[in-house]
ZATORRO-114910 format. One record per residue (C-alpha): residue in one letter; x negated, y negated, z negated. Coordinates in nm, 4 decimals, padded with zeros to 6 digits. Layout:
<nuvexs>
NUVEX   rest          x          y          z
NUVEX      A          X          Y          Z
...
</nuvexs>
This chain:
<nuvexs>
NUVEX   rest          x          y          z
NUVEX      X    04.3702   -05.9624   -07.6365
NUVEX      X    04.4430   -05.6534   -07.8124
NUVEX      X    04.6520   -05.6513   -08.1540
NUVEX      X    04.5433   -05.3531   -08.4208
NUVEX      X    04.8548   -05.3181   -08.6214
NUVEX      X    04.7249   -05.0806   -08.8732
NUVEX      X    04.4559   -05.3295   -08.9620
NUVEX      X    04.6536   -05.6760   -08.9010
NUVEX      X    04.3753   -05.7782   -08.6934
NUVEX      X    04.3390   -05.8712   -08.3183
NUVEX      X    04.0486   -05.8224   -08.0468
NUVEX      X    03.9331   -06.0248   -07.7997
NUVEX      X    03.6715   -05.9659   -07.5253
NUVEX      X    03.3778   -06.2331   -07.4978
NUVEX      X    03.0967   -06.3285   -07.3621
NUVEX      X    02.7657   -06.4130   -07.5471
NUVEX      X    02.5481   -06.6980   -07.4559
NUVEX      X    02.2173   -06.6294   -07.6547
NUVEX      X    01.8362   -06.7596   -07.6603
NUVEX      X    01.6167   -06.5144   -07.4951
NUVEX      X    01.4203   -06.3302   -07.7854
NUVEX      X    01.7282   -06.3573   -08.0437
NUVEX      X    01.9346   -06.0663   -08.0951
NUVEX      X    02.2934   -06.0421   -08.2351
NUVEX      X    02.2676   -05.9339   -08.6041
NUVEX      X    02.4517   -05.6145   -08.7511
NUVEX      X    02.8057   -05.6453   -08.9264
NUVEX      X    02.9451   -05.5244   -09.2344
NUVEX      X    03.1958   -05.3539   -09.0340
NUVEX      X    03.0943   -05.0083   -08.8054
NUVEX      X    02.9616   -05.0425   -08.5107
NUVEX      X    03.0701   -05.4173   -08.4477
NUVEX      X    02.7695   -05.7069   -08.4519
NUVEX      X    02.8414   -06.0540   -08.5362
NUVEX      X    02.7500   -06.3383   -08.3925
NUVEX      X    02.4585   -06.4703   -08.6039
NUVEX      X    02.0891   -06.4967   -08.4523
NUVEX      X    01.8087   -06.3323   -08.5129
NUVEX      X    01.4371   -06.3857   -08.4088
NUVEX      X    01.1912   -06.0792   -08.3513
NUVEX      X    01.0716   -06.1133   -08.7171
NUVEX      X    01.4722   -06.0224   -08.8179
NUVEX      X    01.4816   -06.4181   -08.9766
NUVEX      X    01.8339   -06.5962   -08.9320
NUVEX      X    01.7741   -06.8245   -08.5889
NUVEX      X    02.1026   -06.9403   -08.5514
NUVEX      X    02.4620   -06.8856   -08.4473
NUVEX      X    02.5264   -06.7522   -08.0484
NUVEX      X    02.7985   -06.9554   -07.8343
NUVEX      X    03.1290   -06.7107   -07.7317
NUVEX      X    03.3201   -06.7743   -07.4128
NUVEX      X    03.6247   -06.5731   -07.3421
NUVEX      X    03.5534   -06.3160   -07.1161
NUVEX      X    03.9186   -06.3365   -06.8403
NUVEX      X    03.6898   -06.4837   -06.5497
NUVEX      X    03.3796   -06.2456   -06.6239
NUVEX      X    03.6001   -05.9674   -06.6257
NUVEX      X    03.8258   -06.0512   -06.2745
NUVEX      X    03.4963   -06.0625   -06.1480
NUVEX      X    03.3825   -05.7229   -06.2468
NUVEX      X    03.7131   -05.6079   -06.1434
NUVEX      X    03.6596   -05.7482   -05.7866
NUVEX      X    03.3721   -05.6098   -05.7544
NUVEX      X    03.4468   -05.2368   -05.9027
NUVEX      X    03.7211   -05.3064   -05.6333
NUVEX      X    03.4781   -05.4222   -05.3172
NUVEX      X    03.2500   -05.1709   -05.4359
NUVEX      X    03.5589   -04.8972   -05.4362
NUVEX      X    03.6096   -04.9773   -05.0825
NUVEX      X    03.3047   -04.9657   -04.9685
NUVEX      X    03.2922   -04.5862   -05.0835
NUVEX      X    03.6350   -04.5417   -04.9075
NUVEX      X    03.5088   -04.6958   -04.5944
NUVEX      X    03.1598   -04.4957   -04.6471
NUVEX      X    03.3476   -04.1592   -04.7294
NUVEX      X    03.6543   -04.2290   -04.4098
NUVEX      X    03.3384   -04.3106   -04.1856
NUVEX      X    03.1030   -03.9798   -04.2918
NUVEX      X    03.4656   -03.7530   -04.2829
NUVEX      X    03.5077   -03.8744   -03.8942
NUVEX      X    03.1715   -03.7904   -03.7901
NUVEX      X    03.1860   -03.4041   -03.9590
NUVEX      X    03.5807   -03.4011   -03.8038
NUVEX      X    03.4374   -03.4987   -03.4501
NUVEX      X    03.0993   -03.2599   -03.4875
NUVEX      X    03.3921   -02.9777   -03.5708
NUVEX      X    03.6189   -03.0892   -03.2967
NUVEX      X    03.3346   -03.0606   -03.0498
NUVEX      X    03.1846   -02.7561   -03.1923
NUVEX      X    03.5042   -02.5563   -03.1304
NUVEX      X    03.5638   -02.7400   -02.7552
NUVEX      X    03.2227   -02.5820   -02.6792
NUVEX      X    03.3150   -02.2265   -02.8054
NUVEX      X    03.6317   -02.2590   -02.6498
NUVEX      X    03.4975   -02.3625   -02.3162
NUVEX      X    03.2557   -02.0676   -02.3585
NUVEX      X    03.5316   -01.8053   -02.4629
NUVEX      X    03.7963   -01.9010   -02.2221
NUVEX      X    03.6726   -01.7240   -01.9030
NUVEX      X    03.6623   -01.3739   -02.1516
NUVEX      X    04.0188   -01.4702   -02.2477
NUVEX      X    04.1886   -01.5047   -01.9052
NUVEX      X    03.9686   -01.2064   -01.8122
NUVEX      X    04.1235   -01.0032   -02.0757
NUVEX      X    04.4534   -01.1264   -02.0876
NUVEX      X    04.4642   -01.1014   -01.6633
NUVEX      X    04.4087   -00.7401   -01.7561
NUVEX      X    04.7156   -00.7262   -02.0043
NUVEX      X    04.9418   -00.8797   -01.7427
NUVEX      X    04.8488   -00.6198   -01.4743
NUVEX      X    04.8814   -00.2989   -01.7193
NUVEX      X    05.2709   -00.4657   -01.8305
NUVEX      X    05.3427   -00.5198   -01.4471
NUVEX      X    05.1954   -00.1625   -01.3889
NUVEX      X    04.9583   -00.2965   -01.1103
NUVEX      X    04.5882   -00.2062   -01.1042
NUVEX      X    04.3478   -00.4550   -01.2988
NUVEX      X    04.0905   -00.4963   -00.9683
NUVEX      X    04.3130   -00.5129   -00.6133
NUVEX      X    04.0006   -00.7240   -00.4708
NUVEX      X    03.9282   -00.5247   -00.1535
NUVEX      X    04.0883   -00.2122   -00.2302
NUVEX      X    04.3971   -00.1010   -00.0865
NUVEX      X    04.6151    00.2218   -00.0066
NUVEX      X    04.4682    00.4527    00.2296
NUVEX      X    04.6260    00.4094    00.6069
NUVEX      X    04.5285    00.6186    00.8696
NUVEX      X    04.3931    00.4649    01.1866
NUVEX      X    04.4455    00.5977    01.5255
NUVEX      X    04.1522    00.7223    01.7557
NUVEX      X    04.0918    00.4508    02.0396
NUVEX      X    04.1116    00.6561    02.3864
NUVEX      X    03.8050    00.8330    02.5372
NUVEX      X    03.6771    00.6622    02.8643
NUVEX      X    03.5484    00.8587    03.1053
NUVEX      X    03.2125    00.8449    03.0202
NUVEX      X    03.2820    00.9859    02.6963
NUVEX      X    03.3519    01.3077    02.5355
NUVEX      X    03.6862    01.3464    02.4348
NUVEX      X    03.6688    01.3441    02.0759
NUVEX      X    03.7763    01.6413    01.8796
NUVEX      X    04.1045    01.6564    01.7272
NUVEX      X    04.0828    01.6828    01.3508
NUVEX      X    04.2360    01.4652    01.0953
NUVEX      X    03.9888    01.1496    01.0085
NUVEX      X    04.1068    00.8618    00.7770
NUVEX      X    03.9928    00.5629    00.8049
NUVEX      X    03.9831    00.2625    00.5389
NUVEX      X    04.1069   -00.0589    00.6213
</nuvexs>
């Protein structure tokens, strides 16, 4: 129930129980109806039956509120799918990037430690000593050869 003050009158919330083909007729005051009947041909048919509205409304409230979780639900449900299709969107690029990273950052570490970036299979120059001529054999000519190791 709500109380107007200014006016000295109160409102309640109903429901109306009417024939079908009847229609609620027009009051004096704006924009409220009252509850006499009407018939198609606008001819006074009767009076319609009010029933306070509490259990019509708790209803409509439980419902709003069902409904209102089933959007939460709908909306938690549709937000982990796009989170997961993110999650595995950036696992993939990460996957694919992360061989380029430790290349690059394999490359930082040797320029701070001063070391060469590629030490596969190259090493300082060492010279090798000349294995003995055998008799058969020419001695070989003395010069200075290196040889990689």
């Amino acid at each position: 129930m709500a109380n107007d003050e200014e006016t000295g009158t109160i409102r309640d919330v109903f429901v109306v129980e009417r024939p079908a083909g009847t229609n609620l007729s027009d009051s004096s005051s704006p924009g409220g109806i009252s509850a006499l009947l009407r018939d198609a041909a606008n001819v006074l048919a009767g009076h319609a039956v009010l029933y306070p509205a509490d259990a019509e409304l708790d209803e409509i409230r439980a419902e709003a509120r069902e409904e209102g979780r089933r959007e939460g639900v709908a909306n938690g449900v549709v937000i982990g799918v796009a989170a997961t299709a993110v999650a595995a969107a950036l696992g993939a690029v990460a996957v694919k990037a992360a061989p380029h990273i430790k290349s690059k950052l394999n490359g930082l570490r040797s320029k701070l430690n001063g070391k060469p970036e590629d030490t596969a299979g190259t090493g300082p120059l060492q010279a090798v000593p000349e294995p003995p001529a055998t008799k058969d054999e020419e001695p070989p000519r003395r010069g200075r050869h290196l040889h990689v190791a």
